[in-house]
C-alpha positions in Angstrom: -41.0 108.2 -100.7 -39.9 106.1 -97.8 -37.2 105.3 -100.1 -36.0 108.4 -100.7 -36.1 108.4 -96.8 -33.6 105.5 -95.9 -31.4 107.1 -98.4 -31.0 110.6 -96.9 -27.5 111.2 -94.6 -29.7 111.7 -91.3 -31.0 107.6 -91.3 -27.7 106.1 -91.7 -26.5 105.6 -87.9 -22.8 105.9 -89.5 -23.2 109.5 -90.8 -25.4 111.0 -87.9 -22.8 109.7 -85.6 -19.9 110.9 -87.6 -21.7 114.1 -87.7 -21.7 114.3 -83.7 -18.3 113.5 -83.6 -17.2 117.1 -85.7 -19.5 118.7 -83.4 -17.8 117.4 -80.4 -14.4 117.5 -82.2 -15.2 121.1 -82.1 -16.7 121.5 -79.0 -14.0 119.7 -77.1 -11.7 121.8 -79.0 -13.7 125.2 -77.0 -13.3 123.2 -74.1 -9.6 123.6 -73.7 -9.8 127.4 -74.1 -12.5 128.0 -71.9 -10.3 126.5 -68.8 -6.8 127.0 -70.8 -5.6 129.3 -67.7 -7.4 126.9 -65.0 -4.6 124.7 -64.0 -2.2 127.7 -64.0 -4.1 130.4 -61.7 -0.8 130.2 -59.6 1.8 131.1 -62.4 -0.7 134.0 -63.7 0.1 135.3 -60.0 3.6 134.7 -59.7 4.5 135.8 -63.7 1.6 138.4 -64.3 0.4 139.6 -61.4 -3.1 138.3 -61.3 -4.4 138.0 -57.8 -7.5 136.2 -57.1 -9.7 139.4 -57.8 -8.0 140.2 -61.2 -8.1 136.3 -62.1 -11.8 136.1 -61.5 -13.1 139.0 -63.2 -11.0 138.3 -66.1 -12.9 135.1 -65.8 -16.3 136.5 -65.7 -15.2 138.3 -68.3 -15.8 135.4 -70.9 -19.6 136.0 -70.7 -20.0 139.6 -70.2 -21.0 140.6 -73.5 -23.9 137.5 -73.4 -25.2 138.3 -71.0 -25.1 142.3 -70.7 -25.2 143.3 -74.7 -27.7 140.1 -75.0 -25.1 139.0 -77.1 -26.7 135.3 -76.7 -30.1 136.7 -78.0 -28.8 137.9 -81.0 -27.1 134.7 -81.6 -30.4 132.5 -81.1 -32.1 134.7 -83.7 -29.0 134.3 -86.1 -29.8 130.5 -85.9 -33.0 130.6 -86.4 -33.2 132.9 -89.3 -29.6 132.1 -90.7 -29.8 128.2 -89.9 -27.0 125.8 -88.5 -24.3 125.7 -91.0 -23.4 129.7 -91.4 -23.8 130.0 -87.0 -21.6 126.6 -86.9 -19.0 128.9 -89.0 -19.5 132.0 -87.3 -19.1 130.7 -84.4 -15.9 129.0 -85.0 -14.6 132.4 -86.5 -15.2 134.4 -83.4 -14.1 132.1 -81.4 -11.1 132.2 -83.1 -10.4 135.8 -83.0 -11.0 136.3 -79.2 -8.7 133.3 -78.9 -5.7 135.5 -80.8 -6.3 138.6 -78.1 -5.8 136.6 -75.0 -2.9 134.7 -76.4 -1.5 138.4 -77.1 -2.4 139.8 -73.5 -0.5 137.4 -71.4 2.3 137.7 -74.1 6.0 138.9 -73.5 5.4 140.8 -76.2 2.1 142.6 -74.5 4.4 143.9 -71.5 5.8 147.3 -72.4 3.8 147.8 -75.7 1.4 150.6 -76.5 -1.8 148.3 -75.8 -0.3 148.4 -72.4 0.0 151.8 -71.8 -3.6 152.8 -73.0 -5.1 149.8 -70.8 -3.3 150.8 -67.8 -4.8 154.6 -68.3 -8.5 153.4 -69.1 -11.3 151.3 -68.6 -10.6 152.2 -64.8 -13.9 153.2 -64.8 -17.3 152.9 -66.6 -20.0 154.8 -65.9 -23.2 152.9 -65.2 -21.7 149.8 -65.0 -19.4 150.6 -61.9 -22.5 151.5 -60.0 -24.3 148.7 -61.0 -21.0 146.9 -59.6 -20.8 144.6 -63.1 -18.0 146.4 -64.5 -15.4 144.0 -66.1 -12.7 146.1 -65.6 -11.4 148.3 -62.2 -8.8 150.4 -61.2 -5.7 148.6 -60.3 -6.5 145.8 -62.6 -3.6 144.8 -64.7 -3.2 145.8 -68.0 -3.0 142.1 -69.6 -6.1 141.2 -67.3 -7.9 143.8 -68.8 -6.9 142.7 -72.3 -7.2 139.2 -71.8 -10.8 140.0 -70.6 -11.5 141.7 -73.6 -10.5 138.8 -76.2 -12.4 136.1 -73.7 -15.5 138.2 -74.2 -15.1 138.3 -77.8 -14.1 134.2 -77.8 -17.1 134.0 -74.9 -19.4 134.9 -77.8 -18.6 132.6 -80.1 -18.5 129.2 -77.4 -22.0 129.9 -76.6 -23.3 130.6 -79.9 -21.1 127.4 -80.9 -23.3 125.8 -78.0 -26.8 126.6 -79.1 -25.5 125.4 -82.5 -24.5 122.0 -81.8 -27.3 121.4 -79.4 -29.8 122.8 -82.8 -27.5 120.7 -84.8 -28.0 117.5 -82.8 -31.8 118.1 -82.4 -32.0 118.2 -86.8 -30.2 115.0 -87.1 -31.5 113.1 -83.8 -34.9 114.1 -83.4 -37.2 110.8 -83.0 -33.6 108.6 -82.8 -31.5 108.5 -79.9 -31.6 112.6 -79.0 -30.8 112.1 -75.5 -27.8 109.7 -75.9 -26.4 112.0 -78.8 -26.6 115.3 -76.2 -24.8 113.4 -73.3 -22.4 111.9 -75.7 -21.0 115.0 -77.6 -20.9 116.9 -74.1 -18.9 113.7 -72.5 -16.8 113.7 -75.4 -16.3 117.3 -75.3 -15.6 117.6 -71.7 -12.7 115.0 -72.2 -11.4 118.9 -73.2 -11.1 119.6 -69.7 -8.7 116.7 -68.5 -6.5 117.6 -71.8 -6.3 121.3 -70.6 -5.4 120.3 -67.3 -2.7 117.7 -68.1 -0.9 119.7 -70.8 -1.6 123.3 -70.1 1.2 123.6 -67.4 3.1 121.8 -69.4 3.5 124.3 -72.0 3.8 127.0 -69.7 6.9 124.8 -68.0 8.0 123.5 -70.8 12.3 123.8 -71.0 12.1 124.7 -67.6 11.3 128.5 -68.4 7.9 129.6 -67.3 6.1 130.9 -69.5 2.3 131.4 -69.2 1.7 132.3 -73.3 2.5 128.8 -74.9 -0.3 127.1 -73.0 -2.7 129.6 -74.7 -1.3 129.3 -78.0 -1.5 125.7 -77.9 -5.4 126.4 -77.3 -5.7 129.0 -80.3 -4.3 126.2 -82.8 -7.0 123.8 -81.1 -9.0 126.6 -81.9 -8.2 126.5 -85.4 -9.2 122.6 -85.8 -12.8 123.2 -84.5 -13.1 125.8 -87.1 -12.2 123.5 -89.7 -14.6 120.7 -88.3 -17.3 123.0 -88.0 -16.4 123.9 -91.9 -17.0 120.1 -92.6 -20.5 119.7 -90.5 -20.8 122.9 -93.3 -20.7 120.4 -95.7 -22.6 117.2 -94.8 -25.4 119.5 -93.5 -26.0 121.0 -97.0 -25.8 117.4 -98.3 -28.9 116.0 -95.8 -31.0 119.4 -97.0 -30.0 118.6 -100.7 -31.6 115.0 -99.7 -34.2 116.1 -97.8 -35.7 118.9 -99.7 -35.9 121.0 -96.5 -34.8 124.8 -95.9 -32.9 125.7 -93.2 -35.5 127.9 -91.1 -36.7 129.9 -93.2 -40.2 129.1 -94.6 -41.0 130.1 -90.9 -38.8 133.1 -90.4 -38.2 134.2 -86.5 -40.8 136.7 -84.6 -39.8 138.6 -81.6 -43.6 137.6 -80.5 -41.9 133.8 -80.1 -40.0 135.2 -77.3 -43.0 135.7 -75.5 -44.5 132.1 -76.2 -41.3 130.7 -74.6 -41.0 133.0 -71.4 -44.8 132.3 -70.8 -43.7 128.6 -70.0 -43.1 127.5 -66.4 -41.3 124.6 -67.4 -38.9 126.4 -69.3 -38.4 128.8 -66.5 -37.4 126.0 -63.8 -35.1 123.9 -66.8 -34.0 127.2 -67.6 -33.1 128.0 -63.6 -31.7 124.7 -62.8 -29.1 125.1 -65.8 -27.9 128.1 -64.7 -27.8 126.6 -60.9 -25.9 123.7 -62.2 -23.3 125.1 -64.5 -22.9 127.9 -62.0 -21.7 125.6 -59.4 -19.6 123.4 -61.9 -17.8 125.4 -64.9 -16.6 128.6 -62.1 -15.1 126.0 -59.7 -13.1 124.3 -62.4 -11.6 127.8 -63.2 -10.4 127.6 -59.3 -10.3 123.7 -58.8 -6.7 123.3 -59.3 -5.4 126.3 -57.0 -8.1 124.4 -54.5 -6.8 121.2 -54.8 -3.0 122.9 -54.4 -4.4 124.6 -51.2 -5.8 122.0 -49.5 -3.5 119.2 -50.3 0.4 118.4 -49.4 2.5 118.6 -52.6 6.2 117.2 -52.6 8.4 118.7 -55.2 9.4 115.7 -58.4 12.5 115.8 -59.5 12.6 117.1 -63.0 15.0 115.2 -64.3 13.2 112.2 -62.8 10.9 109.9 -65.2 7.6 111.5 -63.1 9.1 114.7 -64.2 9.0 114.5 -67.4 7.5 115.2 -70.3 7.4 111.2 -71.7 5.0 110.9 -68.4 2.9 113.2 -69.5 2.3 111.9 -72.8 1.9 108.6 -71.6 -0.5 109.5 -68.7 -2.4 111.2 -71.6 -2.8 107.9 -73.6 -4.2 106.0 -71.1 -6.5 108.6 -70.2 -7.9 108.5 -73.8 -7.6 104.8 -73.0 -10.1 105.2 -69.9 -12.3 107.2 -72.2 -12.3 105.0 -75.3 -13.4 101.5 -73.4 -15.7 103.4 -71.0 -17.8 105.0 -73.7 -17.5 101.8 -76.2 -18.8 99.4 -73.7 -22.3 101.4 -74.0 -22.5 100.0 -77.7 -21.1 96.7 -77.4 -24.0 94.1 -77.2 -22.4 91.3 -76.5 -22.1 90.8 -72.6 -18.5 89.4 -72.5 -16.8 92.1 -74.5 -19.2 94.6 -72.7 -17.6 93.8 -69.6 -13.8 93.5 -70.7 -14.5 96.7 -72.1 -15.6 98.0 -68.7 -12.7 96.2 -66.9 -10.2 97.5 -69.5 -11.4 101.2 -68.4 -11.4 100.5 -64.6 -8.0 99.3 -64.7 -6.6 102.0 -66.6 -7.9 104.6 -64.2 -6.5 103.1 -61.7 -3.0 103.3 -63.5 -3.8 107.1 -64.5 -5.0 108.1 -60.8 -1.3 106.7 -59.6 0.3 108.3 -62.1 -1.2 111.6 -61.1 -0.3 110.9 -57.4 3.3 110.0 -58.5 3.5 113.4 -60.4 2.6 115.3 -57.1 0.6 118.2 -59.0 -3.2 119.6 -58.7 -3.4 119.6 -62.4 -3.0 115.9 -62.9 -5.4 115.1 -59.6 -7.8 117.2 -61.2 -7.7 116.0 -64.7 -9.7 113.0 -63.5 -13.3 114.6 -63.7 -14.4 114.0 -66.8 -13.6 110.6 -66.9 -16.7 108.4 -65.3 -18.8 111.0 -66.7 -17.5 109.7 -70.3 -18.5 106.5 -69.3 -21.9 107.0 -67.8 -23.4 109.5 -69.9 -24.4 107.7 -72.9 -25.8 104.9 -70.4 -27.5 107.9 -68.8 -28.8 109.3 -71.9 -29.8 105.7 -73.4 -32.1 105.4 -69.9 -34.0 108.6 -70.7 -34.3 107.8 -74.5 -35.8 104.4 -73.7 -37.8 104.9 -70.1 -37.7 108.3 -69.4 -37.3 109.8 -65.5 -35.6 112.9 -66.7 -36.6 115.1 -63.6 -35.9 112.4 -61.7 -32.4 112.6 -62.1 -31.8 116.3 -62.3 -32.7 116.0 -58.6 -29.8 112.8 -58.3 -27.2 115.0 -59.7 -28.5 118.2 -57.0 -27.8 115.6 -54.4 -24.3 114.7 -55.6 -23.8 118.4 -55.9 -24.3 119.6 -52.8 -22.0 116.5 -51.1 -19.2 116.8 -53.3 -19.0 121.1 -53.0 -19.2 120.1 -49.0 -17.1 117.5 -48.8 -13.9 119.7 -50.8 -14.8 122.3 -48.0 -15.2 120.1 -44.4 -13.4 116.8 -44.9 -10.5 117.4 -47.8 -8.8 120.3 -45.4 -8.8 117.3 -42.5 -6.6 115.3 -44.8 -3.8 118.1 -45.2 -0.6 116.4 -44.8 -1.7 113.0 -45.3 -0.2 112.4 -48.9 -2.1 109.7 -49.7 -5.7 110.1 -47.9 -6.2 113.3 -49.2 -5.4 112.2 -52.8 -7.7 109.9 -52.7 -10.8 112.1 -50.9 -9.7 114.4 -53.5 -10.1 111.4 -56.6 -13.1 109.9 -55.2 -14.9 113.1 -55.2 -13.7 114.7 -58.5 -15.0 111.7 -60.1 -18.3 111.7 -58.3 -18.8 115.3 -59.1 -18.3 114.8 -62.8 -20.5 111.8 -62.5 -23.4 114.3 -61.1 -22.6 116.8 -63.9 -23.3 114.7 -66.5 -27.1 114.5 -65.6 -27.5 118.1 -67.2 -26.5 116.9 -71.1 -28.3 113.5 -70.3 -31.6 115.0 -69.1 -31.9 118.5 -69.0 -31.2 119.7 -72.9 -33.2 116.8 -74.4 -35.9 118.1 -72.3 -36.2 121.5 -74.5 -37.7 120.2 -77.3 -40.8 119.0 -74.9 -41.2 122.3 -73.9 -41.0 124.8 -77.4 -42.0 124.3 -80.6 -39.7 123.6 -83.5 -39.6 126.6 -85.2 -37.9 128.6 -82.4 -36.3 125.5 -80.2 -32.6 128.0 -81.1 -34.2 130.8 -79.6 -35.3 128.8 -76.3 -31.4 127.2 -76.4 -30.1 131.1 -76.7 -32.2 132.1 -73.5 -31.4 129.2 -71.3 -27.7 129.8 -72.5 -28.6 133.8 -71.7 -29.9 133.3 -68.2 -26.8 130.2 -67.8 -24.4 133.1 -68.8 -25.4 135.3 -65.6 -24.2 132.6 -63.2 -21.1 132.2 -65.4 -20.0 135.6 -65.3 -21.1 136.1 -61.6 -19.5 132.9 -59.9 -16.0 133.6 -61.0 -16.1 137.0 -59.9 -17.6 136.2 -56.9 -15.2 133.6 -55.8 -12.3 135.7 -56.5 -13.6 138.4 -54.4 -14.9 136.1 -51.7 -11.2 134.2 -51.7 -9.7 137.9 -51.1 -11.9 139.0 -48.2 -12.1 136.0 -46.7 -7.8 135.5 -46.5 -7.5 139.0 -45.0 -4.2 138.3 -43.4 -2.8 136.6 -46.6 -3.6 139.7 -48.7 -1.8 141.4 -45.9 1.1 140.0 -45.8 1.1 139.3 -50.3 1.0 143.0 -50.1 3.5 143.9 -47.3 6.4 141.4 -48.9 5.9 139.0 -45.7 5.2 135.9 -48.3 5.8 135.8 -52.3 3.4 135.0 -54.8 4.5 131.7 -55.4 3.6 131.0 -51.6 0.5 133.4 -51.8 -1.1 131.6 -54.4 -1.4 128.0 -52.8 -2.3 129.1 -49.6 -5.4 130.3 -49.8 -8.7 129.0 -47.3 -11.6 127.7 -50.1 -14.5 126.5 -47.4 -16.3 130.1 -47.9 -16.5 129.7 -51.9 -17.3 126.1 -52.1 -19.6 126.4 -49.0 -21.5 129.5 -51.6 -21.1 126.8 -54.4 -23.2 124.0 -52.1 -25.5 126.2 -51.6 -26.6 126.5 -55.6 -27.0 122.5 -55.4 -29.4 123.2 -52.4 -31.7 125.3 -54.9 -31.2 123.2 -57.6 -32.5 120.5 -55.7 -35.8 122.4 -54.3 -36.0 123.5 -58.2 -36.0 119.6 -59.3 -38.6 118.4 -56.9 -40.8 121.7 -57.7 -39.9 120.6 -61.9 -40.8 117.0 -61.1 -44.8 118.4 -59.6 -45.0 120.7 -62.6 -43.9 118.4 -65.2 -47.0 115.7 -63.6 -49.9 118.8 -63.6 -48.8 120.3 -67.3 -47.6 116.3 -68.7 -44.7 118.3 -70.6 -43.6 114.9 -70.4 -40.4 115.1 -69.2 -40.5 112.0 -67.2 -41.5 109.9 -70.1 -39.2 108.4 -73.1 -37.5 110.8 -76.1 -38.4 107.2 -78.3 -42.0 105.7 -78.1 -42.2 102.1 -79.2 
């Protein structure tokens, strides 16, 4: 027996990593879509009309079926009845197709058509869900907005059933191994998603000089196609492990609606459940607006586009060393000898440095902002490695509330003092992206290996699907909310966008941000009285969240 054991897919370190790698393939793949119109927020005003309002609500829009049709329920119970492999397609699918709608939407082809004619006349208003003031859709709200908003519901569906996947996935083929250091390595890997987005997404809307907003989704929905195929693959070496194993997926021990109950009764779901939906609330809606904040608080001189820092060779070469930064940073968690450990880590330092100037040199937002993922790639798996060997996970969900709340304050207070200064303010701006990716990368680290403590088995996809549920309300709300908030608080810009005193193009980077990120601080100050509250629980109930993933 404990030969057939060693033999089986999910003990050979090889295959089980190879198997994350697909899943993070595919989730970095998400990744780009999700923030594909991030880094151009300004060109979706100047070339579609999209003010801050329309832009957030469109947004939102990505998790309005999740959370209000319980869209995310459903998909928990799919995974529990229906397994990992057929959600792992199904997600990729829908995905897929929400994709191809918002490509269409912001489209030359859109303007004019028949699809904009009937959105223009409807979904103005919606009974019940105007009054309840969660409507995705209101009057004045243009046409490709609205149908943009429709296919990022339907693609909205399919990334969050995708997430509950890969994190069920990881559990089947980590549990008793290294669970923790798998979690915070896909989502580091993954997240490396959001610097590609940002680096190349203007770059296809730019691209020959002619603006022009649809290439930089179509470059997502082909990425989009790629995690479909890798899902197709996990398909494959997941029927393989259960061929070895003997084991079916889920369904010996089909899913109750009664298990619902089991989970909500838990305290210690409730508080990993709130501080998720704290966390992502204050991260995922301000990288939506992070550019345009970055372009409003900082001094921007014009590159020659003809010039090398113009160009589309830079670009490509920034890129490179950016995977560069990633590769040595995340490899230098494996290597166990000391010397090679350390090149490896000098290797990464010094190539962000050289991709930090090369974003100042190409005086743009997108580049500046394409830095947060990066020391999160590299201190993640160290992160996730401390919790599988000596524990402290509470412990350092209140670490990253901390970071949180300085970071959110410090791009509202002391980033607007450096407005003119080219180069303080760039690096202000550097030192805190980097810090604030650092802090979110406590969440993969600690927070999702921490489920499994707190449900059993049987229904650990149904307790994914309602902390992705309840995550979901703060990812439709924040978006919205810092649209409007931007709007109301910039009275006199409004104004004068409205009267033909400024243009868009001067409209959209001049906005004031210290309201939203102020309301953004704020959700680090709950999470933090959340942590400290999770940490007393955690030592009366001994869920043992404080204690290692692997006993010796």
């Amino acid at each position: 027996m404990t030969e057939t054991l060693k033999k089986t897919l999910r003990d050979s370190a090889g295959a089980r990593w190879t198997v994350l790698l697909f899943l993070a393939f595919a989730m970095f793949c998400s990744y780009i879509f999700m923030d594909i119109l991030s880094p151009i927020k300004d060109l979706m005003q100047s070339t579609r009309g999209w003010d801050s309002t329309a832009f957030g609500t469109m947004q939102g829009s990505e998790t309005f079926l999740n959370v209000f049709v319980f869209f995310l329920i459903f998909a928990g119970i799919i995974l529990d009845k229906m397994g990992v492999r057929f959600t792992a397609i199904l997600s990729g699918v829908v995905m897929l197709i929400g994709a191809v709608i918002n490509w269409y939407a912001v489209t030359e082809a859109f303007i004019g058509s028949g699809i904009e004619t009937w959105f223009n006349n409807n979904l103005n208003y919606i009974p019940g869900f105007d009054e309840l003031g969660i409507s995705p859709f209101y009057l004045g709200m243009p046409a490709s907005a609205k149908f943009a908003a429709v296919g990022f519901m339907i693609f909205g569906c399919g990334v969050e059933m995708a997430g509950i996947t890969v994190s069920r996935g990881i559990v089947k083929w980590f549990k008793g191994r290294e669970m923790a250091l798998a979690m915070g390595s896909e989502m580091a890997l993954a997240r490396l998603g959001v610097a590609t987005c940002m680096i190349f997404s203007p770059v296809f809307a730019k691209m020959g000089g002619v603006i022009d907003v649809s290439r930089s989704v179509a470059f997502g929905v082909v990425l989009l196609m790629i995690a479909l195929i890798m899902f197709i693959v996990y398909f494959f070496m997941d029927k393989k492990l259960d061929a070895q194993t003997g084991e079916a997926e889920e369904k010996d021990d089909p899913f109750k609606i009664s298990d619902i109950g089991k989970i909500l009764t838990s305290s210690g779901f409730w508080l990993v459940a709130l501080l998720c939906v704290l966390y992502y609330s204050a991260i995922f809606p301000f990288q939506k607006y992070a550019v345009n904040m970055l372009q409003c608080n900082l001094t921007f001189t014009k590159v020659d586009p003809d010039s090398f820092w113009g160009s589309n060779t830079v670009t490509l070469i920034q890129y490179c060393i950016m995977l560069i930064v990633a590769a040595a940073a995340f490899a230098s968690n494996f290597s166990k000898k000391k010397n090679m450990k350390y090149s490896l880590l000098g290797v990464a330092v010094a190539a962000l440095v050289v991709f930090c100037y090369m974003g100042y040199m190409r005086q743009s937002a997108e580049t500046v902002f394409a830095v947060f993922p990066l020391l999160a790639v590299g201190i993640t798996p160290i992160l996730g490695h401390y919790v599988d060997h000596k524990g402290k996970a509470a412990s350092m969900l209140v670490m990253g509330s901390v970071l949180l709340i300085l970071c959110h304050l410090t791009f509202a207070f002391v980033l607007p003092m450096f407005k003119g200064n080219a180069v303080g303010g760039i690096i202000v701006a550097y030192l805190t992206i980097l810090v604030l990716g650092a802090s979110f990368s406590l969440v993969p680290a600690s927070l999702w290996p921490s489920v499994p403590k707190l449900v059993d088995a049987k229904i650990i996809g149904s307790a994914y699907a309602l902390i992705f549920w309840i995550q979901n309300i703060g990812l439709w709300l924040f978006p919205l909310l810092i649209g409007k908030v931007l709007d109301k608080t910039n009275p006199q810009l409004v104004a004068d966008l409205q009267n033909g005193v400024i243009s868009a193009e001067e409209a959209a980077v001049s906005y004031d941000y210290t309201a939203p990120l102020i309301m953004l601080a704020s959700l680090g100050v709950a999470a933090l009285i959340l942590g400290f509250v999770l940490k007393v629980v955690d030592k009366k109930k001994g869920y043992g969240l404080e204690e290692p993933n692997i006993k010796d």
